[in-house]
C-alpha positions as CSV (number, residue, x, y, z in Angstrom):
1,X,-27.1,1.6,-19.3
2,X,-23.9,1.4,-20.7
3,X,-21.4,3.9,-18.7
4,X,-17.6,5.8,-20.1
5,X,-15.5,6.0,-17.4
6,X,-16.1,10.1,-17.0
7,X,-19.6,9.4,-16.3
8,X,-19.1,6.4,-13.6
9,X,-16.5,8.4,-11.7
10,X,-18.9,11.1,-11.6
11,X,-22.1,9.5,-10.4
12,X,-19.7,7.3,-8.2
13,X,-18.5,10.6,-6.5
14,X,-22.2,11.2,-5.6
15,X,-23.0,7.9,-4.6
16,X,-25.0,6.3,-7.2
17,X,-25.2,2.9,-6.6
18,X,-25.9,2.0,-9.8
19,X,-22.8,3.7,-11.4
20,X,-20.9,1.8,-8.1
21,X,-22.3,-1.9,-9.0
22,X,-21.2,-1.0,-12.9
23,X,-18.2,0.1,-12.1
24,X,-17.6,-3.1,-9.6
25,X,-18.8,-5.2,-12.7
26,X,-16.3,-3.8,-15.0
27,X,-13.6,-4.5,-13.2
28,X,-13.9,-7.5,-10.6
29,X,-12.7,-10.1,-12.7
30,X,-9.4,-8.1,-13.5
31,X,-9.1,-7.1,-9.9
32,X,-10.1,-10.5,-8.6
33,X,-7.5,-12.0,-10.4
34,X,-4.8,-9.7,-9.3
35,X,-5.8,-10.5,-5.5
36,X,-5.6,-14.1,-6.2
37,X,-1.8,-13.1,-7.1
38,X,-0.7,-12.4,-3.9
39,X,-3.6,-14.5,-1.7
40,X,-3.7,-17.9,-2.3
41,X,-7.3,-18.3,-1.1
42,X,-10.5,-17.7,-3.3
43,X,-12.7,-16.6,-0.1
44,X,-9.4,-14.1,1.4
45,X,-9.4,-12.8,-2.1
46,X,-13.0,-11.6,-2.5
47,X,-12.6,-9.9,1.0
48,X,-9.9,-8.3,0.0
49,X,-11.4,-7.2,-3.2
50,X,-14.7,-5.9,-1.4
51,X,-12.4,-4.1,1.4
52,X,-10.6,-2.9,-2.0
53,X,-13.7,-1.4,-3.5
54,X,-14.9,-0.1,-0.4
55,X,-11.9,2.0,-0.5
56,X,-12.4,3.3,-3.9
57,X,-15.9,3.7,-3.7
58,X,-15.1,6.1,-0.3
59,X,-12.1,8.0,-2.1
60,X,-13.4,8.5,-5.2
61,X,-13.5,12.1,-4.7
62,X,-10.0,12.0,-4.3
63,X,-9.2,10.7,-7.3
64,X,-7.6,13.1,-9.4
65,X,-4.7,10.8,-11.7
66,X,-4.8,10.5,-15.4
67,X,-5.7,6.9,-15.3
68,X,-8.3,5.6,-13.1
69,X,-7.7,2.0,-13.7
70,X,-3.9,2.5,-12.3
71,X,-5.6,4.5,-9.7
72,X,-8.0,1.4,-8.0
73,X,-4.9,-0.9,-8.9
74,X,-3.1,0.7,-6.4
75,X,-5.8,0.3,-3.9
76,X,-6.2,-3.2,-4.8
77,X,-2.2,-4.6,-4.5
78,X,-2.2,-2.5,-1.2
79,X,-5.1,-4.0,0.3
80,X,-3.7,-7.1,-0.7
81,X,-0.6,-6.3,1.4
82,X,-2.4,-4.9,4.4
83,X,-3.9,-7.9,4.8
84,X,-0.6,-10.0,4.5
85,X,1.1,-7.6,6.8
86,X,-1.9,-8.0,9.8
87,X,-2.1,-12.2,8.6
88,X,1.3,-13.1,8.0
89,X,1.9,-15.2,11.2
90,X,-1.4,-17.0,10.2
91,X,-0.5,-21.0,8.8
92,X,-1.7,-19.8,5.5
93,X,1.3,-17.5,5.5
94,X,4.0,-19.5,7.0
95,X,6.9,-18.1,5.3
96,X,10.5,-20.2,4.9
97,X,13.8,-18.9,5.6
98,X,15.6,-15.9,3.6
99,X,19.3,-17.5,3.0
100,X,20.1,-17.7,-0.6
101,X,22.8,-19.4,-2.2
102,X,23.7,-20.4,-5.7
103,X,23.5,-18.2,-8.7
104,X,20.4,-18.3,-11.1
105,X,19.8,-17.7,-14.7
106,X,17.3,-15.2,-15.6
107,X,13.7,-16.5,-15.3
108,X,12.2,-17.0,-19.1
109,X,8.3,-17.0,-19.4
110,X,8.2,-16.3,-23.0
111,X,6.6,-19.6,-23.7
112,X,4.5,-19.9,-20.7
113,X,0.6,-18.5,-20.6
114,X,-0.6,-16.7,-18.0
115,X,-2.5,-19.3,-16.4
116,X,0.4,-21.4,-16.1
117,X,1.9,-18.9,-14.7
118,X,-0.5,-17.9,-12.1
119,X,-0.7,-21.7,-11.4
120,X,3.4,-21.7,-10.8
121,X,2.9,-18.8,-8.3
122,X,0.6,-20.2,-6.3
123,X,3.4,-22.8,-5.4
124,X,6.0,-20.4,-3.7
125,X,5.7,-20.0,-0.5
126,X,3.6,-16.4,0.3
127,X,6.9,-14.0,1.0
128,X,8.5,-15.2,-2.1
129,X,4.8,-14.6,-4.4
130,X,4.0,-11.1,-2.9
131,X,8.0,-10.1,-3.0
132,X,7.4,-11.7,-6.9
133,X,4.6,-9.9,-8.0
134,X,5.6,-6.5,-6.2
135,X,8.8,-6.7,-8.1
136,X,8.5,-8.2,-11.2
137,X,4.7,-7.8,-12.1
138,X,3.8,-4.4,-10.5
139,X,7.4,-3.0,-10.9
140,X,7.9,-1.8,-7.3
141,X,11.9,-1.5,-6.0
142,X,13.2,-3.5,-3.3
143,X,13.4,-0.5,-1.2
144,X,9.4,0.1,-1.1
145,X,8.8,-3.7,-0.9
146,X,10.5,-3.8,2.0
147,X,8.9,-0.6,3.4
148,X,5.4,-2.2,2.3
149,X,6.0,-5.9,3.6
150,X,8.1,-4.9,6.7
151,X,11.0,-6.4,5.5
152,X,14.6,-5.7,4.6
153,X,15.4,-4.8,1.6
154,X,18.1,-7.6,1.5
155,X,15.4,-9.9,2.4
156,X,13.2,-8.3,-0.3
157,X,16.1,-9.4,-2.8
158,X,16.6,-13.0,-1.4
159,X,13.0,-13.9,-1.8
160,X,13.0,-12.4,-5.2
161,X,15.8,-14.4,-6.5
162,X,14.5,-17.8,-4.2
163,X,11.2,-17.2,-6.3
164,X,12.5,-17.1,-9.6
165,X,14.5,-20.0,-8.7
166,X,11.8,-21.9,-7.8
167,X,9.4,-21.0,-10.7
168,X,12.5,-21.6,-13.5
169,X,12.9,-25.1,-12.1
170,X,9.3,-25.3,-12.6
171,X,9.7,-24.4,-15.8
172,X,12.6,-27.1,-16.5
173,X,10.2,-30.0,-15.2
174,X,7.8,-28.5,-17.8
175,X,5.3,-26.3,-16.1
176,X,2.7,-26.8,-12.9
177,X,1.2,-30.3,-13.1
178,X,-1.1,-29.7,-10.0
């Protein structure tokens, strides 16, 4: 059965698990992926994806924006962040320090594909790729990253610019060769 979107939210409202496994299947990939962004680890991203669409599939009924999608994409980046938040003194997380000096050009990705670029982000340390994505992917202010992360929002700013530093001299070497 193929669903629309008004019909999935609807039977997902009353608990259909059939409209709940389409819906999962319709949007995994896309929210796996977006996981992976901010958790370097396939198996942490698939638990945070199911914790994810456990919390859709229980709000659901709450759902009342014009675009779904946006909707459990919110619930997606901030299960992503809980779990930094309660893991980030894990090794896995071991973040580096937050001085910054030296100026930096603006980061140009024009002519690099989003794989690439995924591959790039998975090189910065974990504070500099969620303070990356937040900012420059999901288009969050320094002011709610910090809020979200814990941070300051100075701190927010030096891991933004320390990212793009890192990823442009990336860049200039030619691109992730890992």
């Amino acid at each position: 059965m193929e669903w629309n979107q008004s019909d999935i939210i609807k039977a997902c409202r009353k608990q259909n698990k059939t409209a709940q496994k389409a819906l999962f299947q319709r949007y995994s990939k896309q929210f796996y992926g977006l996981c992976l962004r901010y958790v370097n680890n396939r198996e942490v991203a698939e638990e945070v994806l199911m914790d994810a669409f456990m919390d859709i599939f229980k709000n659901i009924k709450k759902y009342k924006t014009k675009s779904f999608e946006a909707w459990m994409k919110s619930i997606v980046v901030h299960k992503s962040i809980d779990y930094y938040r309660k893991h980030k003194n894990d090794p896995m997380f071991s973040d580096v320090d937050t001085v910054y000096s030296g100026g930096l050009s603006n980061l140009q990705t024009n002519n690099v594909e989003m794989d690439e670029l995924l591959k790039m982000l998975y090189t910065l340390p974990t504070g500099y790729r969620m303070v990356f994505n937040l900012f420059a992917i999901e288009g969050y202010q320094h002011k709610e990253i910090a809020k979200k992360l814990g941070i300051s929002e100075s701190t927010s700013k030096t891991q933004f610019l320390k990212a793009k530093q890192k990823l442009q001299t990336i860049m200039e070497k030619g691109g992730y060769h890992g």
